[in-house]
N, C-alpha and C positions, 0 to 999 in steps of 0.2 A: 504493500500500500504506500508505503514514505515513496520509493520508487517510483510510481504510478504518480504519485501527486508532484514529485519534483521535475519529471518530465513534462509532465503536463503542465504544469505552472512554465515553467522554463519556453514550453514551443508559444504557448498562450500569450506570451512577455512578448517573445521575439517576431511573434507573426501578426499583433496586435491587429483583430480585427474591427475591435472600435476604430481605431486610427483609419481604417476604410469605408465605413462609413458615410461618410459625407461623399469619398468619391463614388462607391458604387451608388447612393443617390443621387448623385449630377450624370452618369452612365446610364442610368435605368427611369430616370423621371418620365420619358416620353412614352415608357413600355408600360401593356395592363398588368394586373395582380401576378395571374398566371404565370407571363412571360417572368417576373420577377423571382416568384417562386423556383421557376425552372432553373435559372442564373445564380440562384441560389444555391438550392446541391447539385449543380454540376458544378460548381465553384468548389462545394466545398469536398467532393469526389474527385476533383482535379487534384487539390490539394494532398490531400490523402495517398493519391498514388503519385505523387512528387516525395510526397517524403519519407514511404515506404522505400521508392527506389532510393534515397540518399545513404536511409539509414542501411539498408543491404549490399549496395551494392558503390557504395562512396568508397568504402577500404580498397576494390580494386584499382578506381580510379585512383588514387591515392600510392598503388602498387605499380600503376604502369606507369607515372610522372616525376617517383623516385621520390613524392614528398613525404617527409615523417610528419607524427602526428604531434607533435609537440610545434614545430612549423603551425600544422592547419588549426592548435588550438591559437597558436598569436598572432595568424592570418584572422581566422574566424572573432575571436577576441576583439581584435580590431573594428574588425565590420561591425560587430554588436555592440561596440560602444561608440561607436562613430552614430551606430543606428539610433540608442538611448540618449545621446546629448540631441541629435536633431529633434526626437522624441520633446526633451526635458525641455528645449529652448524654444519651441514650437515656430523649427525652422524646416519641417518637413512639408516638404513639397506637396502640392494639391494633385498633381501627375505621377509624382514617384514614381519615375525615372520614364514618363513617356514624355516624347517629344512630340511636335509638332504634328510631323508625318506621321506619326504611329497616330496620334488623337485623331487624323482626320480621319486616317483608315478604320477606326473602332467605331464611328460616326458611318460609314457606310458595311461594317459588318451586322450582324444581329446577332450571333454569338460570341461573348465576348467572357463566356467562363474560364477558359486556361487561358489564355493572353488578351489584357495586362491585369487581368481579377486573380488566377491562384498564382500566376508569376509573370512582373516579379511584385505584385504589390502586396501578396501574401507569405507564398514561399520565394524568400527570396536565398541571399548570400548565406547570412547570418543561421537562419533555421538547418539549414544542408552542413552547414558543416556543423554544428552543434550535435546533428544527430551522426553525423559522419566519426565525430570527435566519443559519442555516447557509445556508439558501435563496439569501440577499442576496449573499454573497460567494461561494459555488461553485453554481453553475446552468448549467456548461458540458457538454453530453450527456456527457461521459466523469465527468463530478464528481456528473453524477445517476445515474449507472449506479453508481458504488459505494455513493452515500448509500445507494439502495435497498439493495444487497447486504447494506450494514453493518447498513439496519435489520432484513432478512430473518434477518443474522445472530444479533440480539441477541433477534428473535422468537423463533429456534429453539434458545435459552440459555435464555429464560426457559420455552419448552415443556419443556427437559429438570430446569431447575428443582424446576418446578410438579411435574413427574409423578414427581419423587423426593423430595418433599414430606416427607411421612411417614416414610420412610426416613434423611433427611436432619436432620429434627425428633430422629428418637433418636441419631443419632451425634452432631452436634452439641450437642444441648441446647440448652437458651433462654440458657446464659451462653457459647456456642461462635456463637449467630445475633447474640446481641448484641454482641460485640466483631468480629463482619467487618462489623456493622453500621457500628460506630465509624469503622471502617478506609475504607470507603465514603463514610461521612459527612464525614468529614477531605476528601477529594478532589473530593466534591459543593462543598463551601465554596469549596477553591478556583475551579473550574469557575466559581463563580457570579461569583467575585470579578473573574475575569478577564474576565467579559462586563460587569460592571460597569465596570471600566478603561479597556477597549476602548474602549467608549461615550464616555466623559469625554474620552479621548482625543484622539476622532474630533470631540466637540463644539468640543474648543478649539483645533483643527484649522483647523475649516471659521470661526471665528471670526476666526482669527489672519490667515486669506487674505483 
C-alpha cells in the first residue's frame, strides 16, 4: 500500500492534470458533452499505455544508449524541477510546448486524445523517466503489479479530471486552478530534488567502494 500511494502520488504531482485543465477547456469548448467524454478516456487510455510502455520497456532504451541510471535520475530530476518551479511561479505555458503550427493543426483535427492531450501535456519528460528510474529499484512481480494499479489509478483521476473539465473550470476559476497548481508544483520540486540526491548519493557510493 505505502508503495501504491507513493507512486501514485508521485505520477499525480508530475502529470498534474488540474494544470490541464483550462487547456483541455479552450480545446474542447466548441465540442458536445459526448465528444468530450470521448477525449476524455481516450486521453486518459493514451496515457496509460504511455506509461506502461516507459515503465517496461524505458530500461532497454536506457541499455541500447549506454545511459546509466543514476545519469537518467539527474537528467529526469532536472526536468521535474524545472517542471515544479514553472508549476510554483505560474510560469507554465497555456500551450505546453505546442507551437503555432501544431495549434492550428489540432484546430483542424477532431481527435486530439494522444497528441498534445496524453503527450506531451500529460505524459511528458518528467513522468517517463521517473517511472523508467522506478523500474530499476522495484521490478519484483508483486512491485509491478501495483506500479500498474497505481498507474491505472492515476489514468482513471485524470479521466474523471478531464471529463469534469468544464465544470471544474467554473467552480474553480483560473485563480482556484492556479494556486492547487502552486501547491502541486511545490511537491513536483521536491520529487525532482530527491531523485537528484538519490543519484549523487548513489554516485559517491559506488566511488567511495
Amino acid at each position: 500500500m505505502e508503495l501504491f500511494i507513493y507512486l501514485f502520488a508521485a505520477l499525480f504531482s508530475v502529470l498534474n492534470p488540474i494544470g490541464t485543465v483550462p487547456i483541455f477547456v479552450g480545446l474542447t469548448q466548441d465540442d458536445s458533452k459526448a465528444e468530450r467524454s470521448r477525449l476524455s478516456i481516450w486521453t486518459a487510455i493514451n496515457v496509460f499505455i504511455i506509461l506502461l510502455i516507459s515503465y517496461f520497456i524505458g530500461k532497454y532504451v536506457l541499455s541500447f544508449f549506454g545511459i546509466s541510471l543514476e545519469a537518467l535520475r539527474i537528467a529526469g530530476g532536472l526536468i521535474i524541477v524545472n517542471s515544479g518551479f514553472n508549476l510554483l511561479s505560474g510560469n507554465i505555458s497555456k500551450r505546453k510546448g505546442i507551437n503555432k503550427r501544431v495549434e492550428s493543426d489540432i484546430q483542424q483535427r477532431n481527435d486530439i486524445a494522444l497528441t498534445p492531450l496524453a503527450m506531451p501535456m500529460l505524459a511528458g519528460p518528467g513522468s517517463i523517466s521517473l517511472l523508467i528510474a522506478f523500474y530499476q529499484e522495484h521490478h519484483q512481480m508483486m512491485e509491478m503489479v501495483v506500479a500498474v494499479l497505481a498507474m491505472a489509478g492515476v489514468s482513471l483521476v485524470i479521466f474523471l479530471i478531464l471529463r469534469s473539465a468544464h465544470y471544474l473550470s467554473r467552480i474553480l476559476g483560473a485563480s482556484g486552478i492556479v494556486a492547487i497548481s502552486r501547491i502541486v508544483g511545490f511537491i513536483v520540486i521536491a520529487i525532482g530534488i530527491q531523485y537528484i540526491v538519490s543519484a549523487i548519493v548513489s554516485i559517491i557510493k559506488e566511488y567511495l567502494m
